[in-house]
N, C-alpha and C positions, 0 to 999 in steps of 0.2 A: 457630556464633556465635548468640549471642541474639537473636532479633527486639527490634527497636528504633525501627521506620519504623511511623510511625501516619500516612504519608498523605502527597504531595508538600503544597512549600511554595515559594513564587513565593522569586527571589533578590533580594532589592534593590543597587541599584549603590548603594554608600557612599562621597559625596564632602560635601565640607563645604559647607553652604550660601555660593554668593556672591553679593549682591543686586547685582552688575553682571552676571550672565547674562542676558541680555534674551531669547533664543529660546526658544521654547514647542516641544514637542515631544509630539504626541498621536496617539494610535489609530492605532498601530503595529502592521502585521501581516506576518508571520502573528504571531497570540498568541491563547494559547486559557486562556479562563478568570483572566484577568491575570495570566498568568505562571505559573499556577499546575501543568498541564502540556504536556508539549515535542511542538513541532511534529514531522513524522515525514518521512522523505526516506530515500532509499537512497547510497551511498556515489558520490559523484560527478554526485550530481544538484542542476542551481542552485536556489539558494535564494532567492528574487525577497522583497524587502522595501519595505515602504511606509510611510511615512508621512505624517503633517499636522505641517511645520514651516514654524515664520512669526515676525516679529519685530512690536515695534512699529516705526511708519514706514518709512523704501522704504529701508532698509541692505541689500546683498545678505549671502545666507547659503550657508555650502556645510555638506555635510554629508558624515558615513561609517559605515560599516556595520562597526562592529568584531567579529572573530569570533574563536573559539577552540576548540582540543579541551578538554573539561574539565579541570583539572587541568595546564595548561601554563600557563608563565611569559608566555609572549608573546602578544600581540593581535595579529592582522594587521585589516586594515581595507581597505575597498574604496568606493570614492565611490559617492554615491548625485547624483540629476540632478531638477530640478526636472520635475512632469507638468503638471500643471496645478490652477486652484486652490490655490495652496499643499500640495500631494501630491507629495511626493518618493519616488524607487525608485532601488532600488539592488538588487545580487543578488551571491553567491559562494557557492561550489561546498564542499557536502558532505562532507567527509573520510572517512578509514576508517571501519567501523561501531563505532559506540561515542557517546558524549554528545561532544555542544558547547553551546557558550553561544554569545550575541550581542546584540547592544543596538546602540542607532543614537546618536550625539552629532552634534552643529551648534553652529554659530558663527557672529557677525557678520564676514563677511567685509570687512574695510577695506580691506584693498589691492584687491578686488574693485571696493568701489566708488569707492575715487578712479580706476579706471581708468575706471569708465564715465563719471563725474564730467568726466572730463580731455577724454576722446574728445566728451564733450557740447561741454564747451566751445568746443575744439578745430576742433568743426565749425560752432561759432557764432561765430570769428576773436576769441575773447577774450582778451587774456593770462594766461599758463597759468605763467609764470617760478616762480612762490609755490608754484603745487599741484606741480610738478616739483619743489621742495626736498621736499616732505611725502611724497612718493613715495619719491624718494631715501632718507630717513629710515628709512621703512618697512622698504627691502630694506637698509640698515644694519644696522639693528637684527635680522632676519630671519636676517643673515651672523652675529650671536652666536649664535645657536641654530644653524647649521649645522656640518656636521663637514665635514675633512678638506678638498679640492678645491672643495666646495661652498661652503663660508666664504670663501673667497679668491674664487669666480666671482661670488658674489654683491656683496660689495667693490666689486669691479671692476663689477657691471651697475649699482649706486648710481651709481658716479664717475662713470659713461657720461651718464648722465640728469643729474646736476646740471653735468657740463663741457659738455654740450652745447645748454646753458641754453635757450631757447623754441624749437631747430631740432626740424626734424622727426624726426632720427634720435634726439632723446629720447623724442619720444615711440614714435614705432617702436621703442626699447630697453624702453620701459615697456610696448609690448606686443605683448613678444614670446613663443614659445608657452614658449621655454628661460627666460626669466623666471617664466612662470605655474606651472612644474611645480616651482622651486623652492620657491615662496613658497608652492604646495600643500603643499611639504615640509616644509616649515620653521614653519611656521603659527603663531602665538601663539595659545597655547590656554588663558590665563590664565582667560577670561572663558567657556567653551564651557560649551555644558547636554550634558547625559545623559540618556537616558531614563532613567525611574526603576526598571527593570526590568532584569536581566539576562535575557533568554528563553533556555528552553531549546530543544537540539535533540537527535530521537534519530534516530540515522542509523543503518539498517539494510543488510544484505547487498543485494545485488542482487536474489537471489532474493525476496525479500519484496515488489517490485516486479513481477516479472518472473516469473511459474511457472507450470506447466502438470501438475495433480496428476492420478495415477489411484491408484485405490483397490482396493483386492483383498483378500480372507481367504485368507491363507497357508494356511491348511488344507485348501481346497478344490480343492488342487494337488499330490492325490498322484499317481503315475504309476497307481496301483490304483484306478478308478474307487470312489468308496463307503466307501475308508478314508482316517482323519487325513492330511493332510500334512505335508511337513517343510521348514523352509529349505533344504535342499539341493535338495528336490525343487521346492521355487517358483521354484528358481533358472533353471530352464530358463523362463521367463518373461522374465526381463530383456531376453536381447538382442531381443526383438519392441517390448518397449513400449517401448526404448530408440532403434529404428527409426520408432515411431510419435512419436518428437518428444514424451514423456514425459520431465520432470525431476525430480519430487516422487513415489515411491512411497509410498504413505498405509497403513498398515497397520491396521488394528483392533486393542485390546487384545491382548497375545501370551502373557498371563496367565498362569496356573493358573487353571483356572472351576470356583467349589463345586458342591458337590453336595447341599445342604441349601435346598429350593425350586427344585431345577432347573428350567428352564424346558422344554418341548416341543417338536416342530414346530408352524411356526404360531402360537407362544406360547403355546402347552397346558400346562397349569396343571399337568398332570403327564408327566413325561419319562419315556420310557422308557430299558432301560438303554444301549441303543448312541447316545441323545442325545447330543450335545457341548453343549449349554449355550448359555445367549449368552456371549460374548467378554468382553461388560459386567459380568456378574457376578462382581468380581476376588477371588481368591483361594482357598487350600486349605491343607489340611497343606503340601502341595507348594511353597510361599511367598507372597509379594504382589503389590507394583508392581513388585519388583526382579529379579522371578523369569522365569520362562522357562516356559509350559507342555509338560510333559516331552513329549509327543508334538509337539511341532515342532522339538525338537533342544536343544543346550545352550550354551550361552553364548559358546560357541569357532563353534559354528555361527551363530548369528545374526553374530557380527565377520564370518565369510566373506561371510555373505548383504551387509552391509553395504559391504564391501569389491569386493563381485561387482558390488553395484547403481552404487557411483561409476564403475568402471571403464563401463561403459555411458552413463555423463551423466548417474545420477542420484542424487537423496540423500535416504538413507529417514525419512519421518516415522512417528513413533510416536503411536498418540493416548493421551493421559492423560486416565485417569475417574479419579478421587477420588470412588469409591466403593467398597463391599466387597462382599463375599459376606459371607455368617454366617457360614463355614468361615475366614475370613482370617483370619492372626495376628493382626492387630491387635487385633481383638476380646477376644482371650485376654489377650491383652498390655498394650494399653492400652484398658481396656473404657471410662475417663471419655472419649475421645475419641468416642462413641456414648450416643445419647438411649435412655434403660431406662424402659420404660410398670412401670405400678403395679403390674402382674401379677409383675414380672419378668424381661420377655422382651425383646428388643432392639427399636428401633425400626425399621420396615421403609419403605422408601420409598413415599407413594404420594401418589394426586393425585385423591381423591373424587370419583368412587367406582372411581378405579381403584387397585388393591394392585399391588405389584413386589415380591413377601415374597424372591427370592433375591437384591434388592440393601440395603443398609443405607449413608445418608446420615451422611455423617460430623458430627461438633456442631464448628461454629464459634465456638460461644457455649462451649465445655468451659473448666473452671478450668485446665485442663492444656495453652491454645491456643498459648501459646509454644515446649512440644514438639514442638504439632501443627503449628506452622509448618513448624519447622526438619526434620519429618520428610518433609512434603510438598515442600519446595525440595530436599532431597536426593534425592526419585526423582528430580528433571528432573538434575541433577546424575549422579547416577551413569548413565544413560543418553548424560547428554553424553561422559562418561569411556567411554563403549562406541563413540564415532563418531556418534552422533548429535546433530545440528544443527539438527532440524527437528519441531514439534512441533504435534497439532493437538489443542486442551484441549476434553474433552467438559462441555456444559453448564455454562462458569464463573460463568454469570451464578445459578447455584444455591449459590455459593461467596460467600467476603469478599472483598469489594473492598480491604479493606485491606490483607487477605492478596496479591491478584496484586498490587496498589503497592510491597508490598514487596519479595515473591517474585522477581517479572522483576526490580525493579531488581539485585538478588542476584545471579541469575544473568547477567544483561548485565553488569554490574561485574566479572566473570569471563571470561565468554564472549560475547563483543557482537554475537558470528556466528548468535547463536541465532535463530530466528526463531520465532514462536507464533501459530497460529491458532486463532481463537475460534469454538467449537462455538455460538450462541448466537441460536439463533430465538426473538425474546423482544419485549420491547416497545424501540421506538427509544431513548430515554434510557439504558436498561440497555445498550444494544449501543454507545452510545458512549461512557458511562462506562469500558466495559472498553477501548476503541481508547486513550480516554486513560490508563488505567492502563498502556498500556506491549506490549498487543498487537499486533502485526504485521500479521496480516490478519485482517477479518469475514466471515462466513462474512452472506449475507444475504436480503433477501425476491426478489432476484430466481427462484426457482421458482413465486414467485405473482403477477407483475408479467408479464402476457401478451397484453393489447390493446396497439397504436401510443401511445393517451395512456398508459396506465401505465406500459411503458419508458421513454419520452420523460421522466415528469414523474418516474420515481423517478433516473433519471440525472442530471435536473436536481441531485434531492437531494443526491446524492452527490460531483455533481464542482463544483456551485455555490453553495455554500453552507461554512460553516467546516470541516463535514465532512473536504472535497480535501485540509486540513492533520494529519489526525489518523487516519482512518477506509479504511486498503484493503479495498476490496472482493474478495470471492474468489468469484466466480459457479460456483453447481453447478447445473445443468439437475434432477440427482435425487442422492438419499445411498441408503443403508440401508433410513432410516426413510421416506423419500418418493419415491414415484410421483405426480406430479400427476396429475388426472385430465386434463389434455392431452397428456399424455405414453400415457394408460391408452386413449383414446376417435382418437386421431388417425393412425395406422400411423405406417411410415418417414417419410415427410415429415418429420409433428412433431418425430421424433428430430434429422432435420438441420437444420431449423429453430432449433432449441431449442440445438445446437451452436453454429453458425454465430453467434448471440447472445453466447452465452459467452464465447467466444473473443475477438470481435472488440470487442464493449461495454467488457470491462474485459480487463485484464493479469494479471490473477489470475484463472485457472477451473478447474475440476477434475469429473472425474464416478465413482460409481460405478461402475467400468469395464467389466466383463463383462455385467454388464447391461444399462447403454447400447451398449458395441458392438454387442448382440444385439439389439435394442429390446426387449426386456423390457417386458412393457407390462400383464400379468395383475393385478389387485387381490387381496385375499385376500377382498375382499367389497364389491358396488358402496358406494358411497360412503366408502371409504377409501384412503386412501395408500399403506396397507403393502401391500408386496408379497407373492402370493400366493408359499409356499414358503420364506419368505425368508432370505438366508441367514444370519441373524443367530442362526437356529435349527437351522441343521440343516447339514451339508457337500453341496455340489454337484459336480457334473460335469459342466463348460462345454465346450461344443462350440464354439470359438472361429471354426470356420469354417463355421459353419452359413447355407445361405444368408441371404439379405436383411441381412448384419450391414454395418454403416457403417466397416469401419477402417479403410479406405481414404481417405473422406472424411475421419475424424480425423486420418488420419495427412498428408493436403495441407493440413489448413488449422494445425496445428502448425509445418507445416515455411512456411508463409507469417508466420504470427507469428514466426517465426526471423529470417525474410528479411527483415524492414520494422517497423526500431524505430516507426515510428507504430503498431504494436497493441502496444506494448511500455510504453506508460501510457496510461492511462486520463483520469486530467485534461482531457486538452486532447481535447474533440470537439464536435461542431456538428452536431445534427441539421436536414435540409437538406426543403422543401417537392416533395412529388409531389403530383401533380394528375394526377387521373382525367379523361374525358369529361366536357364541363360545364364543367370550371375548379376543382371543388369540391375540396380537397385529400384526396389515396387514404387510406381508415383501414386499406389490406390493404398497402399497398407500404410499406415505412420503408426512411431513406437518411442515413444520416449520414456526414461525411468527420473524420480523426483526422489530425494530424500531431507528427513528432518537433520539437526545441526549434526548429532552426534549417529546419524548411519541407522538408530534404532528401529526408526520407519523407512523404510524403501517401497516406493509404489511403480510398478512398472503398468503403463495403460499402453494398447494396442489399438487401433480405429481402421475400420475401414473406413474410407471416406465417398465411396462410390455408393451409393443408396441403391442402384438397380442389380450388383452381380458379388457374385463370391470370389473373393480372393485369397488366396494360399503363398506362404514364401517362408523365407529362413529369418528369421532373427538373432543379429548379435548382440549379444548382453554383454557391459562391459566390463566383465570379470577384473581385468589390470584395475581398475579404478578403484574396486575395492579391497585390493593388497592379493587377490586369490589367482589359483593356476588357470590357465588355458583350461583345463579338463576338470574342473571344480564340477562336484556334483552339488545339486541344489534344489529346491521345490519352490514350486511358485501355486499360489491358488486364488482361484478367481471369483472375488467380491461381489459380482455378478449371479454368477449358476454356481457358486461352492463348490465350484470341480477342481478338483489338485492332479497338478504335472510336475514328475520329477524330473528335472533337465540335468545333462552332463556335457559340460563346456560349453564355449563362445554361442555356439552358432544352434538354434532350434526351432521347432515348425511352428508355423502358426496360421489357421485358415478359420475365415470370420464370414457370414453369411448374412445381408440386411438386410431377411424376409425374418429373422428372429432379432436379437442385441449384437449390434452391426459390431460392438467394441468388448477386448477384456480387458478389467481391471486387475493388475494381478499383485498381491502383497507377497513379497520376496520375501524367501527365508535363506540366507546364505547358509546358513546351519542346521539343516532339520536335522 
């Protein structure tokens, strides 16, 4: 199909002007950007809405929350409840993944308030005979708009109130609760406002919510130390990561890699011939995006490997570079999709003064971009056609925006199970541009977010701010490309440290796997990232059980995210005050507690964050928060060493040591 989508467009609700609508109805959230794109939610998770609704003068107002899959005939609707200040909230639950819509309508409620009207009265000993016709009237009129059983009980609750003329069982009939759910039902909506917006929603798989990624080069898994490997041969990997409480295997490019600028070990400008390339460099004779590199098997073999990984719990992500080699067909084929310098010769990616000569940046700006759309929405396409569900896109934000607005919607219009993660360490605006274009999760600055304030205050960002409606976070401790230097300068500690964050912070985290299980920690040269060796250049041979390796501790606190939807979203958490000696609050301890919707999970995690010394201090748990006293006694037990502590009130001790599990995980029980 032709590209046709030049960029979301807010929906307006089209009702005919009435200047007897009296209620105002303003700044309605969630809404991002007016309307313009959809809030984001996973399938069965509520969707809390607010508004500012108010009338002129003291008439009361009810209001509701209309919702829908897109594309259905029917509205369903759910009451919204005054908060305060004129701030109305209301909430319903997310449906399967795919689009909905929603908008919020209000009314002057009359029957509402003649009944408050009446009960004033009422309590002021006035005669009320007049306003009990007016009443009565009301639910007359009410019984024309109802159907069936309800028409006739309604009749019948009028006749009650005007036969029973100023006693009191009139007014007890006027306010009764089987009275109030009709005339909720029945409502005269002659005169009701509409927001002026239909908002959207994009409702995502669970997993897009909820995932726990490891990352690995298929190749580096042959049974012959030294040489290629193959999906069949990665395949004896599953059932362990599938043990360690892994559900996202993340793969790298699985290509053909050119051979024209091959890259080296260590990124050497010249490869030798047993080189494999980087993964990044897509393409050969041997095909492109759609291709298979021949030395890890053929396309009947990847469906097993993918087949192999669900049976285990899990589901393979491919990453997508929209970039080439020089070798790629494309280039042959459609060379206007690529920038030609004056000499000649193709343009090579780089980023002054650094060259990338074996990759070549696709043109956005080509006369030929509507092929180039539909040719790039078809790789994710035909990979979905292979079992593939899950996607993680390298560097979009070097792409058109226009292009993923249109692209995802394409494919979600198809496949609404998909879910895509954005490669994209870049500036803030650009990283939520693309959340709002329809991405799933961001990948983001937590690997350089590592004093107490910076986690603190970049959490704040992310879960307090309009962000929480558009932007999942997917925390990696390290990638490929990045070794922090705390990661490089710090031993094991750092590593489980730097876990224990990830995991328990947000609901989305993932690491490069063999690496981190091993702490890998070598630079290629002090002051840099890359990892000394890396594999991005060269095939390995991991010693999976080589001492000091952490997969133990990965594999408990996986299996505790399982156990306790409170680390199962990220939104809702409370970082809580430790105090050191002195009083002064600890900059080495951090403590925050997470809970599921309804309070059932409550996870309180502690971290030291210093990898070399032990720190001791008070913590306060925020007992007011969950309706209980200052002196509430309570148990806490830690998910970690299964040691239980009975704590009584606010404030209790707590000292963590990073020569053992620098951090506790503790599941609260307000009630032992």
């Amino acid at each position: 199909m032709k590209p046709c989508f030049y960029g979301p467009e807010p929906h307006p609700v089209t009702s005919k002007f009435d200047g007897r609508s009296r209620v105002i109805i303003e700044r309605v959230s969630p809404e991002i950007d007016g309307g313009r794109y959809p809030v984001k939610r996973v399938e069965g998770e509520l969707v809390h809405v607010e508004a500012d609704i108010y009338t002129d003068g003291a008439d009361m107002l009810s209001a509701l929350v209309r919702y829908r899959r897109s594309g259905a005939r029917k509205w369903l609707s759910s009451p919204m409840e005054p908060v305060e200040n004129d701030r109305w909230s209301g909430s319903f639950r997310a449906g399967e993944p795919g689009m909905m819509e929603y908008f919020v309508e209000a009314w002057v409620d009359h029957f509402a308030t003649w009944k408050r009207g009446l009960r004033k009265k009422v309590d002021a000993g006035q005669d009320v005979s007049v306003d009990l016709e007016i009443g009565a009237l009301m639910v007359r009129q009410a019984s024309s708009r109802a159907e069936g059983g309800d028409a006739a009980r309604l009749q019948e609750l009028g006749s009650v109130i005007v036969a029973a003329g100023a006693e009191p069982s009139a007014v007890e009939a006027a306010e009764s609760s089987e009275l109030h759910e009709l005339m909720q039902r029945y409502v005269d909506k002659a005169h009701m406002t509409q927001y002026d917006l239909q908002l959207s929603l994009q409702v995502d798989p669970a997993i897009a919510g909820f995932s726990t990624w490891y990352e690995l080069f298929p190749r580096s898994w042959s049974c012959e130390p030294g040489q290629h490997g193959t999906f069949a041969e990665c395949s004896r990997m599953l059932p362990r990561l599938g043990k360690m409480g892994f559900d996202v295997l993340y793969l790298p490019p699985i290509h053909p890699i050119g051979l024209t600028k091959r890259k080296g070990r260590n990124n050497a400008l010249q490869a030798s011939p047993d080189d494999p390339g980087s993964c990044w460099a897509i393409g050969s004779p041997d095909g492109g995006h759609t291709a298979i590199h021949p030395e890890l098997g053929t396309l009947d073999d990847f469906r097993k490997f993918v087949r192999a990984a669900e049976s285990e719990g899990m589901q393979v992500a491919l990453d997508i570079a929209f970039q080439c080699s020089p070798d790629h067909p494309w280039v042959r084929e459609h060379p206007n999709w690529f920038v030609w310098r004056p000499d000649g010769t193709v343009q090579f990616a780089e980023n002054p003064p650094k060259r990338y000569e074996d990759i070549l940046p696709i043109n956005f700006e080509s006369e030929e971009w509507e092929e180039l759309w539909t040719a790039l929405r078809d790789v994710f396409l035909f990979w979905i056609a292979e079992g593939v569900r899950v996607f993680r896109v390298d560097n979009p934000h070097t792409k058109s925006f226009r292009f993923w607005d249109w692209a995802l919607a394409e494919i979600r219009a198809q496949h609404p199970d998909t879910v895509f993660l954005a490669e994209a360490f870049t500036r803030p605006k650009v990283m939520a541009r693309l959340a709002k274009g329809g991405y799933s999760q961001s990948y983001t600055y937590f690997t350089w977010r590592n004093t107490k304030h910076e986690l603190q205050e970049y959490l704040a960002e992310l879960t307090a701010t309009e962000l929480r409606e558009f932007m999942r976070p997917n925390f990696w401790p390290n990638t490929p490309d990045i070794l922090h230097e705390e990661l490089q300068n710090n031993g094991r500690p750092m590593f489980l440290i730097r876990l224990v964050l990830a995991a328990t912070l947000s609901s989305n985290y993932g690491m490069y796997g063999p690496a981190y299980e091993l702490c890998e920690h070598l630079p290629v040269m002090e002051g840099k990232e890359e990892y000394l060796d890396s594999e991005k250049y060269e095939i390995k041979a991991w010693d999976m059980d080589r001492p000091g390796n952490i997969r133990a501790e990965i594999t408990a606190i996986n299996r505790i995210r399982r156990q306790h939807p409170a680390l199962q979203q990220t939104a809702d958490i409370t970082f809580l005050r430790v105090d050191a000696a002195g009083g002064h609050e600890h900059d080495k301890l951090m403590a925050y507690v997470k809970k599921n919707e309804d309070a059932s999970s409550i996870v309180l995690t502690v971290v030291n964050i210093d990898p070399h010394a032990a720190h001791e201090g008070w913590l306060r748990f925020p007992l007011e928060q969950f309706g209980l006293s200052h002196d509430h006694r309570f148990r806490v037990e830690d998910q970690l060493s299964g040691a239980t502590y009975d704590w009584t009130g606010e404030w209790n001790y707590v000292a963590l040591h990073p020569a053992g599990m620098p951090a506790h995980i503790f599941s609260v029980h307000l009630h032992p």
